[in-house]
C-alpha positions in Angstrom: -9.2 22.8 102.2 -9.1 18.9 102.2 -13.0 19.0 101.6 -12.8 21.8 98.4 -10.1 19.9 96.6 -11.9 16.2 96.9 -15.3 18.0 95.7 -13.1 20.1 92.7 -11.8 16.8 91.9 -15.0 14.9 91.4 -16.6 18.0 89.7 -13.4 17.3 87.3 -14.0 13.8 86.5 -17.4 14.0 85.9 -16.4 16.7 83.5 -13.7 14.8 81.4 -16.3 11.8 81.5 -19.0 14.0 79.9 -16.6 15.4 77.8 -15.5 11.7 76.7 -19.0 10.6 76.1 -19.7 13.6 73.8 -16.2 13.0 72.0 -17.9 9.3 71.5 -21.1 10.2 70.4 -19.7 12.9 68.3 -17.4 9.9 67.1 -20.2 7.6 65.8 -22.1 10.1 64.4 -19.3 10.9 62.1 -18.8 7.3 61.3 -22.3 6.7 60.6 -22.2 9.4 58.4 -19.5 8.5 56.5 -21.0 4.7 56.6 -24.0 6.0 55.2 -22.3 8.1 52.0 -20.3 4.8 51.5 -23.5 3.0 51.2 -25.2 5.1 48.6 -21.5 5.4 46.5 -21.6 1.9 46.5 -25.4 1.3 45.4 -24.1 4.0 42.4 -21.2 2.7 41.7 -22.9 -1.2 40.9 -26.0 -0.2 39.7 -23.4 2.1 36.5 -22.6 -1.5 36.0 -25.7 -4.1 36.6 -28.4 -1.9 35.3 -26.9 -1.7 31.5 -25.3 -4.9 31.3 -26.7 -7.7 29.0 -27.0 -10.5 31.0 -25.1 -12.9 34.0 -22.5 -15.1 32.7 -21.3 -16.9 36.3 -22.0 -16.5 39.8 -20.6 -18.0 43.1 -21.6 -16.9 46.8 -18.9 -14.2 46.8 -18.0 -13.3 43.1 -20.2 -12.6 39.7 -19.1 -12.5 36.3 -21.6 -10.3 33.9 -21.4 -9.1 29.9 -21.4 -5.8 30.6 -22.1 -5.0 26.6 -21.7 -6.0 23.2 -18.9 -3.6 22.1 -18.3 -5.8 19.3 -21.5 -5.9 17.8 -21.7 -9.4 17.6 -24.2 -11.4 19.7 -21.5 -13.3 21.2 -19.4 -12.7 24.2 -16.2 -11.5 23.7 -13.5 -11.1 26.7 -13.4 -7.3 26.8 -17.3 -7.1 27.5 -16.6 -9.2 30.3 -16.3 -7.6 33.9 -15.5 -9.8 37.0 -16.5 -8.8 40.7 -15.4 -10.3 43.4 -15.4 -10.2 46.8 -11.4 -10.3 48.2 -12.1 -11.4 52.0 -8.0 -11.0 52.4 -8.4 -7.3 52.0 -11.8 -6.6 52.7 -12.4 -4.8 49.3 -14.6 -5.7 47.0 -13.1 -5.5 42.9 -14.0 -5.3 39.1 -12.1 -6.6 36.7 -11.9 -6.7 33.3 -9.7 -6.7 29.8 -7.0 -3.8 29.5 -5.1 -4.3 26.3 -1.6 -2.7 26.1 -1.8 0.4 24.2 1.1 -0.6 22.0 -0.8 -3.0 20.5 -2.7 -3.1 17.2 -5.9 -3.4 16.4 -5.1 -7.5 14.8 -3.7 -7.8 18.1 -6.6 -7.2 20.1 -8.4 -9.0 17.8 -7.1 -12.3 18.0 -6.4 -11.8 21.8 -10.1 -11.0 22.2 -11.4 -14.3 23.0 -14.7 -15.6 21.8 -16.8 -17.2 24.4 -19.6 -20.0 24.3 -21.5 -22.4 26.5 -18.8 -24.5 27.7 -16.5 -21.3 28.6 -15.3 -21.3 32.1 -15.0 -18.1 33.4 -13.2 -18.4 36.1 -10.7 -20.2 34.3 -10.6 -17.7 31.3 -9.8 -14.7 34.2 -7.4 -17.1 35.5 -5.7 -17.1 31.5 -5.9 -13.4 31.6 -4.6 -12.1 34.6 -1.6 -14.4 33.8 -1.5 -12.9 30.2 -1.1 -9.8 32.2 -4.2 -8.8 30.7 -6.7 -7.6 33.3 -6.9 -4.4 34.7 -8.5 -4.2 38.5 -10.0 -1.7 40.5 -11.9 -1.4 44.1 -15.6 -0.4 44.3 -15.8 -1.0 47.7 -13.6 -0.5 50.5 -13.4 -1.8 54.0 -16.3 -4.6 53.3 -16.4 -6.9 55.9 -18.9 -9.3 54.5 -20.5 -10.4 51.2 -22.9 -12.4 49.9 -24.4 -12.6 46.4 -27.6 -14.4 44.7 -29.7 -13.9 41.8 -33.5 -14.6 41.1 -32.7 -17.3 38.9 -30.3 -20.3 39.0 -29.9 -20.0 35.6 -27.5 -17.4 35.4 -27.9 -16.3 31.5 -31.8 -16.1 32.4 -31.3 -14.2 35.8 -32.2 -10.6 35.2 -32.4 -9.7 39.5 -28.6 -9.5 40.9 -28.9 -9.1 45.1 -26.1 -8.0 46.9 -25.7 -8.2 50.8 -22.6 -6.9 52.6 -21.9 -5.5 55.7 -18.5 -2.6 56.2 -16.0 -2.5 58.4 -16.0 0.6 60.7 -14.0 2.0 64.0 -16.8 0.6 66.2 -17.1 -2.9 64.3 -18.9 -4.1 61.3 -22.2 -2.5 60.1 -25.7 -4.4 59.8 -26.2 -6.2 56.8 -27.0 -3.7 53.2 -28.9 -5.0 50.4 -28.7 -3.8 47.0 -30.9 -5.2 44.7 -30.2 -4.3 41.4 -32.3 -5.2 37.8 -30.6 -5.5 34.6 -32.7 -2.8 32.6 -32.9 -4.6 28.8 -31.5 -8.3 29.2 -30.2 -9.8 26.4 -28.3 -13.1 26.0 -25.2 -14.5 23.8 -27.0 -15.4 20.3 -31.0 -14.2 21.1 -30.4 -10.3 20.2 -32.1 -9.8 17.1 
């Protein structure tokens, strides 16, 4: 009797430790799944951005500022054609930003709100302005990234037309390997050289 109940017991736990490493597997295959449908949301979501923008305004190792368009049909840089990512290590996300304008105001409002930049315009510094102005509106593209790092194919950031973006996500079993997205900017185009 002794004898059946020590060999039902170890016919047991190798049962509920198969049954934990299938669980496990079935686990990671889920995740890696999901990590993999993040990854191609995210290529998507930046390339909607990147590929019909005019041209890279500012870039740091974790954050890149690009006119996204020329809504004002001016060949000059204006705020609200500006969008801001960043990489927010705090919260693991990774964010756009850009100009909202209250809907209350009017259209000489926006107007004179809507900032003209040139050369000597500090980006950072003009988000900085805004976001105090209560002017930027912010959204995540990317949640749970764990890393980030960013570089274009030229250090002249107006002239760069490549924009590379390596990251790594955050997932129950620990970060993922490094993704690349490497993104063009389909018809570049400059403050002042559109013709």
């Amino acid at each position: 009797m002794i004898l059946a109940i020590g060999i039902t017991a170890t016919i047991g736990a190798a049962i509920a430790s198969m049954m934990a490493a299938v669980s496990n597997g079935l686990t990671s295959r889920d995740d890696g799944r999901r990590t993999a449908v993040q990854l191609a949301t995210t290529q998507v979501r930046l390339a909607a951005y990147i590929a019909p923008s005019r041209c890279v305004l500012d870039k740091s190792d974790s954050a890149i500022t690009i006119w996204f368009d020329d809504n004002r049909e001016s060949n000059t840089v204006h705020a609200s054609e500006i969008r801001w990512f960043e990489f927010d290590d705090f919260n693991n996300t990774f964010v756009v930003k850009f100009v909202d304008f209250p809907e209350t105001w009017s259209q000489s409002m926006i107007d004179a709100a809507d900032i003209e930049c040139n050369e000597l315009t500090n980006y950072v510094s003009l988000l900085a302005t805004l976001e105090s102005l209560q002017l930027i509106n912010a959204f995540n593209l990317i949640d749970a990234m764990d890393t980030c790092s960013i570089w274009t194919d030229d250090s002249n950031h107006q002239a760069a037309i490549r924009i590379c973006i390596r990251f790594s996500l955050q997932t129950r079993f620990g970060g993922t390997s490094d993704a690349l997205i490497d993104e063009s900017i389909r018809q570049h185009l400059p403050p002042q050289e559109q013709q």
